[in-house]
DSSP file (Angstrom, degrees, kcal/mol; ACC not computed):
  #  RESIDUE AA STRUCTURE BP1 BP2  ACC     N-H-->O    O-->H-N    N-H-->O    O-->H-N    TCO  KAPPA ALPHA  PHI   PSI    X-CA   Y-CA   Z-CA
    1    1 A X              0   0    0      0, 0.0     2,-0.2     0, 0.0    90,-0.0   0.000 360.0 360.0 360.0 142.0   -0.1   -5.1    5.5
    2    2 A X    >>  -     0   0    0      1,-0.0     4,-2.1    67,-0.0     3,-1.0  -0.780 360.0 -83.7-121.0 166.8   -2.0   -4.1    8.7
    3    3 A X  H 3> S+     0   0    0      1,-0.3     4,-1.8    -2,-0.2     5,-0.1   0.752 124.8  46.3 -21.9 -50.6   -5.0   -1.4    9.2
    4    4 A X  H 3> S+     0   0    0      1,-0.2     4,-0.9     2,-0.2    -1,-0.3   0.566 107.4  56.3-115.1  -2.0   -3.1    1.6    9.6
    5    5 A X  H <> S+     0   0    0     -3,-1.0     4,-0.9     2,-0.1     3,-0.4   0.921 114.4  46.7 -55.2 -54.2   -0.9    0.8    6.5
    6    6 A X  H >X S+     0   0    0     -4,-2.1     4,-3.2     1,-0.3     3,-1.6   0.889 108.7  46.0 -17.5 -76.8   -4.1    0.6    4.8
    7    7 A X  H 3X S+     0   0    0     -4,-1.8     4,-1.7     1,-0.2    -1,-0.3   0.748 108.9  57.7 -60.3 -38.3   -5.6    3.2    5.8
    8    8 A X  H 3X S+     0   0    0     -4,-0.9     4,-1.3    -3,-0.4    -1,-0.2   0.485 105.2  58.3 -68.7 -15.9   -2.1    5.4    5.1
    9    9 A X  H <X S+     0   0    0     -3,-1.6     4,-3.1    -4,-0.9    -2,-0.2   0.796 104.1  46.2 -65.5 -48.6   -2.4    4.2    1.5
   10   10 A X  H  X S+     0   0    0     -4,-3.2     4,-2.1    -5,-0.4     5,-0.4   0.981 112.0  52.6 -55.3 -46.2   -5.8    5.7    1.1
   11   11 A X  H >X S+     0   0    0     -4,-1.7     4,-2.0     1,-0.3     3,-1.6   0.930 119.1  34.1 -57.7 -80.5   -4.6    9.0    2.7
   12   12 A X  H 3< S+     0   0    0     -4,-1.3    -1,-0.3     1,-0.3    -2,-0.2   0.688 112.6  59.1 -44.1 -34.2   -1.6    9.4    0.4
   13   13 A X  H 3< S+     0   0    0     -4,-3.1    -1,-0.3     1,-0.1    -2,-0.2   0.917 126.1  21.6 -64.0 -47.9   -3.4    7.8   -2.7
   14   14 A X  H << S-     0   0    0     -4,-2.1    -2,-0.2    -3,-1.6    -3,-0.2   0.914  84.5-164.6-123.4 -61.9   -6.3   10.8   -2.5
   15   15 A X     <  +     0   0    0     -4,-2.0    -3,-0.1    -5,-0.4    -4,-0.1   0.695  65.2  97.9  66.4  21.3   -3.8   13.6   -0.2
   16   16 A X        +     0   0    0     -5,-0.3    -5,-0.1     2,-0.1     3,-0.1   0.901  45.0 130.4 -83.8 -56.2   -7.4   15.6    0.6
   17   17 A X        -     0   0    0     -6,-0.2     3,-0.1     1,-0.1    58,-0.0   0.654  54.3-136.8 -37.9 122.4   -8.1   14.3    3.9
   18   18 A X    >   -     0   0    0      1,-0.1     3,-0.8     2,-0.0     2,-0.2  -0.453  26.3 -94.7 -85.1-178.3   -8.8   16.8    6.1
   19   19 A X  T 3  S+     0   0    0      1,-0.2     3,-0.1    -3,-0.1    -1,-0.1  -0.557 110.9  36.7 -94.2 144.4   -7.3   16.8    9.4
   20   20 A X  T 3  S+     0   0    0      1,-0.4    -1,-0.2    -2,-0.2     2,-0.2   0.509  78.0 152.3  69.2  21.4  -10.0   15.1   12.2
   21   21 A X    <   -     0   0    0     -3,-0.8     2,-0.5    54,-0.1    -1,-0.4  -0.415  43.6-143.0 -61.1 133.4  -10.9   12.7    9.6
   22   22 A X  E     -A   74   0A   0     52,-2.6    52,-3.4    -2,-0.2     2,-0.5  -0.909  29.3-178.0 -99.3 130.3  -12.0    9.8   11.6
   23   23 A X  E     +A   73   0A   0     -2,-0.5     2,-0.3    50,-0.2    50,-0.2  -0.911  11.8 165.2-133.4 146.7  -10.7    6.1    9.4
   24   24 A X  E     -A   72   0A   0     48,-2.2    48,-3.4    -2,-0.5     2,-0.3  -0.787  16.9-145.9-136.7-177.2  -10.9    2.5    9.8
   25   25 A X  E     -A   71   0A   0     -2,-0.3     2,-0.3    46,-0.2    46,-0.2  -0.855   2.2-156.4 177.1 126.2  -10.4   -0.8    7.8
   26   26 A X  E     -A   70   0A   0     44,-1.4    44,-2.8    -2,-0.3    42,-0.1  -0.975  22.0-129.1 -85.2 114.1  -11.8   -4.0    7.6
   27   27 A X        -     0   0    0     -2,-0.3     2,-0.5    42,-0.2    42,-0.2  -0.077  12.5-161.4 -41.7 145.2   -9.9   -7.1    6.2
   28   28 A X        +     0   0    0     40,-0.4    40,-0.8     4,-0.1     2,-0.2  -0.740  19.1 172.6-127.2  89.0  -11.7   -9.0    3.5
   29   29 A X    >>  -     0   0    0     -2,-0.5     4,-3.4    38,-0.2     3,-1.4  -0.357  65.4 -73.0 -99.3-162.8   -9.8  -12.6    3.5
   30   30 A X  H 3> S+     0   0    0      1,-0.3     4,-1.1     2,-0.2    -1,-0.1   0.766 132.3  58.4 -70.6 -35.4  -11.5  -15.3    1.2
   31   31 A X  H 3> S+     0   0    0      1,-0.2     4,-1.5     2,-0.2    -1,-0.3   0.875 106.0  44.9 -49.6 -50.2  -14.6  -15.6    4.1
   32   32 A X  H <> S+     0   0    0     -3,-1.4     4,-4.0     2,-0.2     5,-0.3   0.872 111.7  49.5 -72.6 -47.0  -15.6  -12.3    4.1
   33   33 A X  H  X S+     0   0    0     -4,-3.4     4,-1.5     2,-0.2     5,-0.3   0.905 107.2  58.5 -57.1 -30.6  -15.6  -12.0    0.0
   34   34 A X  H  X S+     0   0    0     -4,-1.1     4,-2.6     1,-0.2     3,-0.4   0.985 121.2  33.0 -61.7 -52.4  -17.9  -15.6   -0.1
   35   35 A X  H  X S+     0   0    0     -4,-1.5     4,-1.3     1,-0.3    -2,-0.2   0.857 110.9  53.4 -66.4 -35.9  -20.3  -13.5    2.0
   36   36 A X  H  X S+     0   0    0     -4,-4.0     4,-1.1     2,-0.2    -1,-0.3   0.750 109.4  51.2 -70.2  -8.4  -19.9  -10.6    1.0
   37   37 A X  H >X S+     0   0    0     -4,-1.5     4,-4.2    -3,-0.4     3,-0.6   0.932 111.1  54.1 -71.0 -46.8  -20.7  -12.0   -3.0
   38   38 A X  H 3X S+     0   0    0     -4,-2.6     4,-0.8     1,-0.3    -1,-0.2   0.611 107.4  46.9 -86.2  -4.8  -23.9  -13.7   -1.7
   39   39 A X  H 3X S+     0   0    0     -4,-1.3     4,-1.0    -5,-0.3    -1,-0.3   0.616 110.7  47.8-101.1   9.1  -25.2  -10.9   -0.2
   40   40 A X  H <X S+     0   0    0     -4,-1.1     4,-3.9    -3,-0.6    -2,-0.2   0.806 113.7  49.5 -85.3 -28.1  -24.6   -8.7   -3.2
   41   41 A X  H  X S+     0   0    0     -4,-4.2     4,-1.1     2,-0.2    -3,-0.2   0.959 114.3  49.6 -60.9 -27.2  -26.4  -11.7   -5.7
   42   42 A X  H  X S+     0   0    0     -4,-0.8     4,-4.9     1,-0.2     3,-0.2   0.975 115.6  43.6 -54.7 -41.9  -29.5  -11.7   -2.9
   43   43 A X  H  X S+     0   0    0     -4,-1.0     4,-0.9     1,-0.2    -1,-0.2   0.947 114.9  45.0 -57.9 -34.8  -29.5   -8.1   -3.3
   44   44 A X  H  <>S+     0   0    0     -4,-3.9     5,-1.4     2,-0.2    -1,-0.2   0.483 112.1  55.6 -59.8 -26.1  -29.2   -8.4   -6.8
   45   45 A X  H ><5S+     0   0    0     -4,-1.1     3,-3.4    -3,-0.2     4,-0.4   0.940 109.8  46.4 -54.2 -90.4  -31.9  -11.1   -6.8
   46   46 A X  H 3<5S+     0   0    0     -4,-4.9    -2,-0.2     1,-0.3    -1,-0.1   0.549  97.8  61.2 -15.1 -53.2  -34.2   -9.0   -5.1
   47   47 A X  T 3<5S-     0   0    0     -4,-0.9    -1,-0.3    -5,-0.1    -2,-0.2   0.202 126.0 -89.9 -93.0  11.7  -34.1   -6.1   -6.8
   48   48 A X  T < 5S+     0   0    0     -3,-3.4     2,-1.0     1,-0.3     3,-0.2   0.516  85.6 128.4 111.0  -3.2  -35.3   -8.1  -10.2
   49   49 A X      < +     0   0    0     -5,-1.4    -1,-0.3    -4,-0.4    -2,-0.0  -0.703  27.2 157.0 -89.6 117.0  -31.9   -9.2  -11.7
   50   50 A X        +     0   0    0     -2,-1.0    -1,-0.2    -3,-0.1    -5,-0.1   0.844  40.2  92.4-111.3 -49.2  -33.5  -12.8  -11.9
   51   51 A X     >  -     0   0    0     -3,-0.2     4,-2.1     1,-0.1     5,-0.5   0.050  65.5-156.1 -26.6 103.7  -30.9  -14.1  -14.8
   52   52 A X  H  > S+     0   0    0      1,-0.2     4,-0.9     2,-0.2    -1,-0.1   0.753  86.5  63.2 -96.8   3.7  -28.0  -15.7  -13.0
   53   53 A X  H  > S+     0   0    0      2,-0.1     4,-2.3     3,-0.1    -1,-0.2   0.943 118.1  35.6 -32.9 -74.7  -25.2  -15.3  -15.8
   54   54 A X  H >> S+     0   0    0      1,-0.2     3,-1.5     2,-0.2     4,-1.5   0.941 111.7  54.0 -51.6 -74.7  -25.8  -11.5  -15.2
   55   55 A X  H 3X S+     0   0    0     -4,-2.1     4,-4.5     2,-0.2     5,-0.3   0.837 114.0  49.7 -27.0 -58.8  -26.5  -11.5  -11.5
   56   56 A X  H 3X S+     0   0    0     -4,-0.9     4,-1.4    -5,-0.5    -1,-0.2   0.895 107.8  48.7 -31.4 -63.1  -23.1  -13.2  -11.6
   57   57 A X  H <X S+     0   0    0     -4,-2.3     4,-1.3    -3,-1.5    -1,-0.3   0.931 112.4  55.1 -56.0 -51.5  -21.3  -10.6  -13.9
   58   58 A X  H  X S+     0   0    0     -4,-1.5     4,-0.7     2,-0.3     5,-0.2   0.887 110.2  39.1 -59.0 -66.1  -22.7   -7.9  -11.5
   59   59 A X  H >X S+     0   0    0     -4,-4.5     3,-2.2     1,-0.2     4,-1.9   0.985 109.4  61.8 -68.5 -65.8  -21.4   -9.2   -8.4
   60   60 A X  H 3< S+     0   0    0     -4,-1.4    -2,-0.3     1,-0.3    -1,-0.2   0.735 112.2  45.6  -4.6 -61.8  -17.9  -10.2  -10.3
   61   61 A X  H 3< S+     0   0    0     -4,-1.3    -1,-0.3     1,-0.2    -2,-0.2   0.761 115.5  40.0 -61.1 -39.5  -17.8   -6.3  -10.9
   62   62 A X  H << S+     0   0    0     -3,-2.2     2,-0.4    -4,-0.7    38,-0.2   0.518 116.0  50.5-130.0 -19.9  -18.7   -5.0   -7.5
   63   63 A X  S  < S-     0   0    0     -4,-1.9    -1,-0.2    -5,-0.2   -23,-0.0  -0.864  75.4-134.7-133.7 110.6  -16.6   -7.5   -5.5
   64   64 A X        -     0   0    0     -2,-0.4     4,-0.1     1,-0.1    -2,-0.1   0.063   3.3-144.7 -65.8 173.3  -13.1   -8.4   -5.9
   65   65 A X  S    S+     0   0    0      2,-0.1    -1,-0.1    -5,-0.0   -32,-0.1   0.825  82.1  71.9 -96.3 -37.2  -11.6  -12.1   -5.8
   66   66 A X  S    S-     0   0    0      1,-0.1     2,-0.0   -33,-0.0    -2,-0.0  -0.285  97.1 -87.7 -93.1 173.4   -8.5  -11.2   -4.2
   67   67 A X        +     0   0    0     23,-0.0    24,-0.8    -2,-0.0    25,-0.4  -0.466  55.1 171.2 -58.9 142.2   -8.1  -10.1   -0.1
   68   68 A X  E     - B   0  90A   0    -40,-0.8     2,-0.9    22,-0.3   -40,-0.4  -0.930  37.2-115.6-131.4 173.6   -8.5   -6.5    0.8
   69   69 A X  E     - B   0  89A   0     20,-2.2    20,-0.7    -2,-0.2     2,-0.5  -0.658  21.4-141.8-102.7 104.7   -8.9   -3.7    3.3
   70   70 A X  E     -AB  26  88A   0    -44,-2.8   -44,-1.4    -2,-0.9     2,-0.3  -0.598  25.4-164.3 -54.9 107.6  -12.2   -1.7    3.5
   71   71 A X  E     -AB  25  87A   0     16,-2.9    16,-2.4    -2,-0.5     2,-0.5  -0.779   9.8-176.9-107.8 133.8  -10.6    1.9    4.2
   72   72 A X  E     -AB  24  86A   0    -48,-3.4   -48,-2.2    -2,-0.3     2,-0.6  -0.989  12.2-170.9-126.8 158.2  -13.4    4.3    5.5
   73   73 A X  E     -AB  23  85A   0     12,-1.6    12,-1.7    -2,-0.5     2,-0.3  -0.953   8.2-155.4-149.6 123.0  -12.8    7.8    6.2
   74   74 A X  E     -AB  22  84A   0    -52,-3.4   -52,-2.6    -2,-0.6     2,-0.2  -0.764  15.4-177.0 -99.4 136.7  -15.8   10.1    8.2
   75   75 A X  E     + B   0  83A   0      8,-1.8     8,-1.8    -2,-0.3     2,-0.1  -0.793  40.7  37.0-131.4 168.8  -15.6   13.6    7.5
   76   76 A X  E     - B   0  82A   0      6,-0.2     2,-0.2    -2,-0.2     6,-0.2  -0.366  67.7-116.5  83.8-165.1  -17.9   16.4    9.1
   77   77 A X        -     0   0    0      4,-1.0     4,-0.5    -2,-0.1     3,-0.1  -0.715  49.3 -72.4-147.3-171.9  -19.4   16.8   12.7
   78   78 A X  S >  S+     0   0    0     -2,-0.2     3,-0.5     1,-0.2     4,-0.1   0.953 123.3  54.8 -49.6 -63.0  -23.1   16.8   13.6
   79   79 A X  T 3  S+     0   0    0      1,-0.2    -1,-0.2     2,-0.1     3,-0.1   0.537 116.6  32.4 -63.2 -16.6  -24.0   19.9   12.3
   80   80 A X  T 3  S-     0   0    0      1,-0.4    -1,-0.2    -3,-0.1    -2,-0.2  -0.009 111.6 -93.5 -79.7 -11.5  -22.9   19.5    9.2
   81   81 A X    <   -     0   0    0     -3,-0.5    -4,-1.0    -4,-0.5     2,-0.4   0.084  24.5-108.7  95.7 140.5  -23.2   16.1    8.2
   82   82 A X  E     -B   76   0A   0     -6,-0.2     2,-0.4    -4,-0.1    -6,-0.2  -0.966  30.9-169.3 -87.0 114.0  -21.0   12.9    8.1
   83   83 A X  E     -B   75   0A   0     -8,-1.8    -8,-1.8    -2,-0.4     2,-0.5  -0.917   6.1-154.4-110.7 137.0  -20.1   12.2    4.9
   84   84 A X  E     -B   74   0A   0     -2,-0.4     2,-0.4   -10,-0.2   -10,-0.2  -0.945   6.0-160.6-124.8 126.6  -18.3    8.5    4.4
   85   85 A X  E     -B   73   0A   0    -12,-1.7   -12,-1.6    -2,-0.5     2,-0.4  -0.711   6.9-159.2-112.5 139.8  -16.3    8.1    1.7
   86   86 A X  E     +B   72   0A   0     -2,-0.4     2,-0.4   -14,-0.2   -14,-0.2  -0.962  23.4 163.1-126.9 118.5  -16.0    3.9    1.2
   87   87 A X  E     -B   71   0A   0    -16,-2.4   -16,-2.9    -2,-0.4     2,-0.5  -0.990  28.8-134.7-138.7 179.1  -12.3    3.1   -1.1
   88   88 A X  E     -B   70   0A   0     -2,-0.4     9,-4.5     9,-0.3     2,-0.4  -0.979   5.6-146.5-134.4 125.5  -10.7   -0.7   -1.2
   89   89 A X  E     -BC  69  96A   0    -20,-0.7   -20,-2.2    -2,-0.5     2,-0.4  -0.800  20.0-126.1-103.5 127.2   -7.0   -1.4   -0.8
   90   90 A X  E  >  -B   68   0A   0      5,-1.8     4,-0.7    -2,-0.4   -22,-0.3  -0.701  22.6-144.3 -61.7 133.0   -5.7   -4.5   -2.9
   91   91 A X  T  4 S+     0   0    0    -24,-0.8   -23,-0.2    -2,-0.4    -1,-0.2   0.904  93.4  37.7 -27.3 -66.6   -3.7   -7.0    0.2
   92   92 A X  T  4 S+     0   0    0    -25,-0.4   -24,-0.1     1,-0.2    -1,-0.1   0.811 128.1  29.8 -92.5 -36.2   -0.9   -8.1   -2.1
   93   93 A X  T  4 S-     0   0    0      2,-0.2    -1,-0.2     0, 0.0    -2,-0.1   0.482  84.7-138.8-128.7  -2.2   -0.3   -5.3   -4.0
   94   94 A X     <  +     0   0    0     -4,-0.7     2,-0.4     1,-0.2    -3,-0.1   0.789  61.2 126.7  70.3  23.8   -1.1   -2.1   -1.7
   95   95 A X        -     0   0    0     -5,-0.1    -5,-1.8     3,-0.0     2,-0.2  -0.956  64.2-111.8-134.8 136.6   -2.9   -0.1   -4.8
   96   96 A X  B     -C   89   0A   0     -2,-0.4    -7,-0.3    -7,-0.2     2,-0.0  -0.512  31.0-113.9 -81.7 163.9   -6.3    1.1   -4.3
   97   97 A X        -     0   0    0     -9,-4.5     2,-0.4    -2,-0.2    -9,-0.3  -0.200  28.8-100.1-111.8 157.9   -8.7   -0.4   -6.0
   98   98 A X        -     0   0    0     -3,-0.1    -1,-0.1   -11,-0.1     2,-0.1  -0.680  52.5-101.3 -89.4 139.4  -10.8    1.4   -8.8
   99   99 A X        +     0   0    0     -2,-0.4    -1,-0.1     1,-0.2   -12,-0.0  -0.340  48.8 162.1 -66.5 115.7  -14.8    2.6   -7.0
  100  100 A X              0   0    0    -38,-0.2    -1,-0.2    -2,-0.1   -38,-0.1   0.300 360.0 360.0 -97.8 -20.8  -18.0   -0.2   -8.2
  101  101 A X              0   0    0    -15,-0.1    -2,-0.1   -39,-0.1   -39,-0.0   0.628 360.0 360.0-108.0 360.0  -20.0    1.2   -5.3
Protein backbone atom coordinates (compact mmCIF):
# COMPACT_ATOMS: atom_id res chain seq x y z
CA UNK A 1 0.00 0.00 0.00
CA UNK A 2 1.36 3.51 -0.92
CA UNK A 3 0.05 7.17 0.23
CA UNK A 4 -2.57 7.67 -2.17
CA UNK A 5 -4.06 4.15 -1.68
CA UNK A 6 -4.26 5.18 1.79
CA UNK A 7 -5.55 8.11 1.50
CA UNK A 8 -8.35 6.59 -1.18
CA UNK A 9 -9.32 4.21 1.67
CA UNK A 10 -10.14 6.92 4.00
CA UNK A 11 -12.18 8.77 1.23
CA UNK A 12 -14.30 5.75 0.40
CA UNK A 13 -14.40 4.39 4.06
CA UNK A 14 -16.17 8.00 5.24
CA UNK A 15 -17.65 9.05 1.22
CA UNK A 16 -18.18 12.96 2.81
CA UNK A 17 -15.13 14.44 1.59
CA UNK A 18 -15.79 17.39 0.04
CA UNK A 19 -14.21 18.33 -3.15
CA UNK A 20 -10.79 20.68 -2.41
CA UNK A 21 -10.12 18.66 0.48
CA UNK A 22 -6.47 18.87 0.84
CA UNK A 23 -4.91 14.91 2.21
CA UNK A 24 -1.74 13.38 3.13
CA UNK A 25 -0.35 10.26 4.89
CA UNK A 26 2.44 9.40 6.96
CA UNK A 27 3.78 5.78 7.21
CA UNK A 28 4.19 4.51 10.76
CA UNK A 29 6.71 1.36 10.31
CA UNK A 30 7.94 -0.18 13.70
CA UNK A 31 10.41 3.26 14.23
CA UNK A 32 7.88 5.65 14.13
CA UNK A 33 5.34 3.57 16.61
CA UNK A 34 8.62 3.11 19.33
CA UNK A 35 8.47 6.98 19.15
CA UNK A 36 5.55 7.70 18.78
CA UNK A 37 4.60 5.33 22.25
CA UNK A 38 7.32 7.24 24.19
CA UNK A 39 6.03 10.37 23.46
CA UNK A 40 2.49 9.56 24.28
CA UNK A 41 3.85 7.77 27.99
CA UNK A 42 6.01 11.33 28.53
CA UNK A 43 2.84 13.02 27.77
CA UNK A 44 1.04 10.76 29.84
CA UNK A 45 3.77 11.17 32.54
CA UNK A 46 3.43 14.64 32.64
CA UNK A 47 0.13 15.13 32.79
CA UNK A 48 0.04 13.08 36.33
CA UNK A 49 -0.54 9.43 35.05
CA UNK A 50 2.57 8.56 37.31
CA UNK A 51 1.49 4.57 37.66
CA UNK A 52 3.33 2.80 34.81
CA UNK A 53 0.92 -0.42 34.40
CA UNK A 54 -1.71 2.38 33.44
CA UNK A 55 0.47 4.83 31.61
CA UNK A 56 1.21 1.61 29.70
CA UNK A 57 -2.54 0.60 29.13
CA UNK A 58 -3.08 4.23 27.90
CA UNK A 59 -0.57 4.34 25.35
CA UNK A 60 -1.51 0.47 24.28
CA UNK A 61 -5.00 2.14 23.50
CA UNK A 62 -4.02 5.20 21.66
CA UNK A 63 -1.19 3.65 19.57
CA UNK A 64 -1.26 0.66 17.53
CA UNK A 65 1.45 -2.23 17.38
CA UNK A 66 1.09 -2.93 13.83
CA UNK A 67 2.40 -0.44 10.68
CA UNK A 68 0.04 2.26 9.45
CA UNK A 69 -0.73 5.27 7.40
CA UNK A 70 -1.68 8.66 9.15
CA UNK A 71 -4.44 9.82 6.60
CA UNK A 72 -5.19 13.62 7.11
CA UNK A 73 -7.73 15.53 5.31
CA UNK A 74 -7.96 19.73 5.64
CA UNK A 75 -11.19 21.05 4.95
CA UNK A 76 -12.13 24.92 4.89
CA UNK A 77 -10.17 28.01 3.70
CA UNK A 78 -9.01 30.88 5.79
CA UNK A 79 -12.07 32.47 6.38
CA UNK A 80 -13.71 29.83 7.68
CA UNK A 81 -11.43 27.70 9.48
CA UNK A 82 -9.29 24.54 8.68
CA UNK A 83 -10.73 21.87 10.32
CA UNK A 84 -8.32 18.45 10.29
CA UNK A 85 -9.83 15.45 10.57
CA UNK A 86 -6.79 12.81 11.81
CA UNK A 87 -8.05 8.73 10.83
CA UNK A 88 -5.33 5.60 10.71
CA UNK A 89 -5.21 3.06 7.96
CA UNK A 90 -4.13 -0.58 9.13
CA UNK A 91 -0.76 -1.46 6.41
CA UNK A 92 -1.64 -5.16 6.14
CA UNK A 93 -5.09 -5.12 6.09
CA UNK A 94 -6.20 -1.66 4.42
CA UNK A 95 -9.25 -1.15 7.18
CA UNK A 96 -9.34 1.97 8.99
CA UNK A 97 -8.68 1.83 12.20
CA UNK A 98 -11.35 2.64 15.00
CA UNK A 99 -10.57 6.89 16.43
CA UNK A 100 -8.34 6.88 20.35
CA UNK A 101 -7.46 10.54 19.58
Amino acid sequence: MDQKAAIMIVIEHFGDIKPGTKCSAVFFDAERIRREREFHAKLYSENGVYDPAIRRDMVAANVPDEPYWLVSLKTGNSETGERTRLHRVDARTGKVLPEHF
